[in-house]
N, C-alpha and C positions, 0 to 999 in steps of 0.2 A: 324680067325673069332672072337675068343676068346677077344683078343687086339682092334680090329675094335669096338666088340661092348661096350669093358669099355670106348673106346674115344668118341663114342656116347653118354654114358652116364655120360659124362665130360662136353661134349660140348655144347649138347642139352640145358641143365637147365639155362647154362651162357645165350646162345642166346635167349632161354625165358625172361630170367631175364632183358638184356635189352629191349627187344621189349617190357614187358608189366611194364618198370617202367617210368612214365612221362615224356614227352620231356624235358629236364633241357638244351637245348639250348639258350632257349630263353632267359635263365639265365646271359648268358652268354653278354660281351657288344658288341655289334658288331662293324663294324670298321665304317657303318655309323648310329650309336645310340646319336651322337649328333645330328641328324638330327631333333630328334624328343622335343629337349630344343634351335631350334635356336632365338628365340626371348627372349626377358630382357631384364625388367627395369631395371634405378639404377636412385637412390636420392644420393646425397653431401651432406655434411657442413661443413664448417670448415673456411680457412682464404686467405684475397687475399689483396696482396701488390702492390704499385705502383714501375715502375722504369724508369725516368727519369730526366729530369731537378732539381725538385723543392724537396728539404731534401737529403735525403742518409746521405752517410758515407762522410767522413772529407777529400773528395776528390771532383773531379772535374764529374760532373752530365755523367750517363752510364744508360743504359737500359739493364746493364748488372746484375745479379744474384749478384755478391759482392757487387755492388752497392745497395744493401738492407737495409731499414730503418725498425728495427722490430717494434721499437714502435710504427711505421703508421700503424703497422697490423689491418685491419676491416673483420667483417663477408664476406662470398662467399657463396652462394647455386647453388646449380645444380640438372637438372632434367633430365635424359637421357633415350632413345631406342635405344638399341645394336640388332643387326641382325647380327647371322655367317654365312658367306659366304663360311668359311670350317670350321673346326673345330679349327684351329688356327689362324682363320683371321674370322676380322668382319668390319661392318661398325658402327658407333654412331651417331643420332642425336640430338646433347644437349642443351637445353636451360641454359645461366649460368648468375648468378646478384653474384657482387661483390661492394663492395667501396672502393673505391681508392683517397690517402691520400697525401700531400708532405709536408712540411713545413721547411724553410731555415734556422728558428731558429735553429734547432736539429745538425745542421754541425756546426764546426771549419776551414769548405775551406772556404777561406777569402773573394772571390768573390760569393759564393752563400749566405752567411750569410748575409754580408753587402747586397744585392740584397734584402731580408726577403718578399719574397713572399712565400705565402699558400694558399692551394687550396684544395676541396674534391670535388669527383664525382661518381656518379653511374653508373654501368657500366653492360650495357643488351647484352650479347654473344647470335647469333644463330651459329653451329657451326656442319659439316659435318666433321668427323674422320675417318680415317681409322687407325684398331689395327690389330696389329700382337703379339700371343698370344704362345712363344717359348717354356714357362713350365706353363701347365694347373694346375689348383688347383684341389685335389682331394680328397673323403672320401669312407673311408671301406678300402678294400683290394684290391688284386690284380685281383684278378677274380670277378664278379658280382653273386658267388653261396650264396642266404640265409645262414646264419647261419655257413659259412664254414668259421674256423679263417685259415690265413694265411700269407705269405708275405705284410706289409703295403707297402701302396702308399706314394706319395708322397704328401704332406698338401698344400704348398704353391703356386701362380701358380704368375708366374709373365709375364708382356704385355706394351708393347711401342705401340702411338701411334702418330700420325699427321695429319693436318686437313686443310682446309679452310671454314671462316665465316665470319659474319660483325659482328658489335658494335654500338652501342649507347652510345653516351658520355656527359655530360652537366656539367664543371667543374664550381663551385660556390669558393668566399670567403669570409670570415667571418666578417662582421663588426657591432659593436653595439649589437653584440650577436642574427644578422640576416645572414644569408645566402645570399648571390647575386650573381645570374647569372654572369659569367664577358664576355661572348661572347659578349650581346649586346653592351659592353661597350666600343669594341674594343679598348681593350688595349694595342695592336700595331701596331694602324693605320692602323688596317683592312678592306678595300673598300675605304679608303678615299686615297685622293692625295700622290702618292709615297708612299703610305704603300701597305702591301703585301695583295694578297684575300683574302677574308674572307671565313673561314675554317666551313667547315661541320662535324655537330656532328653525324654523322652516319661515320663509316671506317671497309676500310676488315681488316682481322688479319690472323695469319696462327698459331693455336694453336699445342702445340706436348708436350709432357712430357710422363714419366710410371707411372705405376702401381702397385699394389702386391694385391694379394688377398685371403682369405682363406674360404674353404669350411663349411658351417654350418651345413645343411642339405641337401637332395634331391632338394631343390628348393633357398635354399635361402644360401648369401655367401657375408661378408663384407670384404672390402679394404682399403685400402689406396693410394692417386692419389695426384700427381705433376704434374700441369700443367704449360706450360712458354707461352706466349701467344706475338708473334711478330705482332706490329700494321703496320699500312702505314698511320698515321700520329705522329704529332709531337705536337699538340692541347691539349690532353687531360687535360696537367694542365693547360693549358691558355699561355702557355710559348714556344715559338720558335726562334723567330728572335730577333730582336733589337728594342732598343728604341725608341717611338714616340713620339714628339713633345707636351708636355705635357699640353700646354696652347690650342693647336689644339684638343687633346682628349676631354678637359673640354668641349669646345666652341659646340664637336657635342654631348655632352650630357646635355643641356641645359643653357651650357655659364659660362665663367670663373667667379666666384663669386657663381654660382648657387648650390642648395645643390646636384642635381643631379651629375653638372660637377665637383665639387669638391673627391663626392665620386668616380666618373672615373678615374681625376685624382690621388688621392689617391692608388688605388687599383691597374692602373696600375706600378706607383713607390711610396711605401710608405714611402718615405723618408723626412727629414724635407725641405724646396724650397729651402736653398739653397747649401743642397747636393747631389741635384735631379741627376741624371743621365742625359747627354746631348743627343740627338738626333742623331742615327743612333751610339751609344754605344750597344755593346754585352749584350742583355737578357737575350738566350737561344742558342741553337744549331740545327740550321733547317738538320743538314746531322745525328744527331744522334736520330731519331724517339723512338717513347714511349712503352715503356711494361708494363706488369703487370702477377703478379702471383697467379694460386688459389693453396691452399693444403685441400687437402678435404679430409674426414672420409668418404666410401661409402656402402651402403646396395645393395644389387644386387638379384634380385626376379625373378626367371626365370619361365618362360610363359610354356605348357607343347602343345604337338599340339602329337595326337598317331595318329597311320598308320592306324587304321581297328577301322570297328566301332563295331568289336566282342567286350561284352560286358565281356565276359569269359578272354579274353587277356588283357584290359586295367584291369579288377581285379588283377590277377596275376601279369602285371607288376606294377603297384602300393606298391604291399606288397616285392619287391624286394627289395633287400639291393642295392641301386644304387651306381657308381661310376662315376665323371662328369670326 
């Protein structure tokens, strides 16, 4: 009896103590406690490159990455709504404006220089993603208990993602220190006799690149984003196929002599007449279609949605030490 009732009076006080000391559960992250941050924004800014035909590197025109001309780099912005679908997988839908650059001057490949065509365009992305999110970015500790120090987490959170969207594209070149449209101009006998269709400035694309990201606070977490963006056309700098018939270009923009046909023909080959390029001569490359690239700084603001409209619970978990 004597032993029974010192373990009574062992046991007793423990089992009071937790029953009357605050549920610190809720403390705790549950396994679905993203449930409750699945929506986020993010804004961009930062830089977006052309890659095809017209400049690059002192090689032969690629839509590929090495094919990169830094000094064509122009502004990108981006405006996105993330929605997690689990806690490591999301969907994005992004609005993105870029410009995009080429100029043939800038190479030593002997056929795109002699060529010396340039061109700039702006470029409006709507754009459906899906991300897959491997290492979550995270702040505090390892457990979500206030004021308990412990094992850190881990800072960084890294995420790949891929997409499909369309584009808007309207590439211009420069003459007289004005801007001109060169679609209408067609400057490869686009809709006219024996020249190829004329091309629409709207096209899909299939965007994909990663991410990294790191956590600020409870709500808020900036990054940084590589995007590669594969088009399904070959347009965007005006350049595809081969040469048209340069006295036929002038005639349908207001007649050989005229200031209009002259600036057509000009812009399609700006060459002096009689080094012009011949008719049905190599422009461009219609089987190697166009890219472009954004790299973007991002701020990421997450949206907060709680389970209960206990006024007592959304207090208390506010004043937590969160872990995302």
């Amino acid at each position: 009896m004597r032993n029974a009732a010192l373990a009574l009076r062992i046991v007793l006080p423990a089992i009071t103590a937790v029953l009357c000391v605050p549920s610190s559960a809720q403390y705790f992250r549950t396994t679905d406690y993203w449930k409750t941050h699945r929506n986020e924004i993010t804004i961009g800014l930062g830089a977006s490159n052309f890659l095809g035909e017209l400049g690059g590197r002192d090689q032969i025109g690629s839509s590929f990455i090495w094919d990169l001309e830094v000094s064509q780099t122009r502004p990108g912005f981006s405006l996105g709504w993330r929605y997690y679908l689990r806690e490591r997988l999301s969907l994005r839908t992004q609005l993105a404006y870029g410009v995009l650059a080429g100029n043939d001057n800038l190479t030593e490949e002997p056929a795109r220089k002699r060529r010396n065509l340039s061109f700039r365009s702006d470029v409006y992305e709507l754009a459906l993603m899906l991300e897959i999110h491997p290492f979550l970015e995270e702040l505090g500790h390892l457990y979500d208990i206030r004021g308990v120090k412990g094992q850190k987490s881990s800072r960084i959170g890294l995420y790949g993602f891929v997409g499909v969207g369309g584009f808007y594209f309207n590439p211009k070149a420069k003459f007289n220190n004005a801007w001109v449209e060169l679609k209408p101009l067609r400057t490869e006998g686009q809709g006219m006799e024996g020249g190829p269709d004329e091309y629409s400035n709207f096209s899909l694309c299939i965007p994909m690149g990663i991410g990294i990201r790191k956590q600020l606070s409870k709500v808020l977490s900036v990054g940084l984003e590589m995007q590669y963006t594969k088009t399904f056309t070959d347009y965007i700098d005006d350049v595809s196929g081969n040469y048209y018939d340069n006295d036929l270009i002038a005639d349908a923009n207001g007649g050989v002599g005229s200031e209009s046909g002259e600036l057509a023909a000009f812009l399609a080959d700006p060459q002096p007449e009689a080094l012009r390029y011949s008719e049905g001569e190599q422009r461009g490359d219609p089987d190697d279609l166009d890219a472009y690239l954004f790299l973007r700084a991002q701020v990421h603001y997450k949206l907060y949605k709680y389970k209960t409209r206990s006024k007592k619970y959304r207090t208390r978990l506010r004043r937590q030490k969160i872990v995302f």
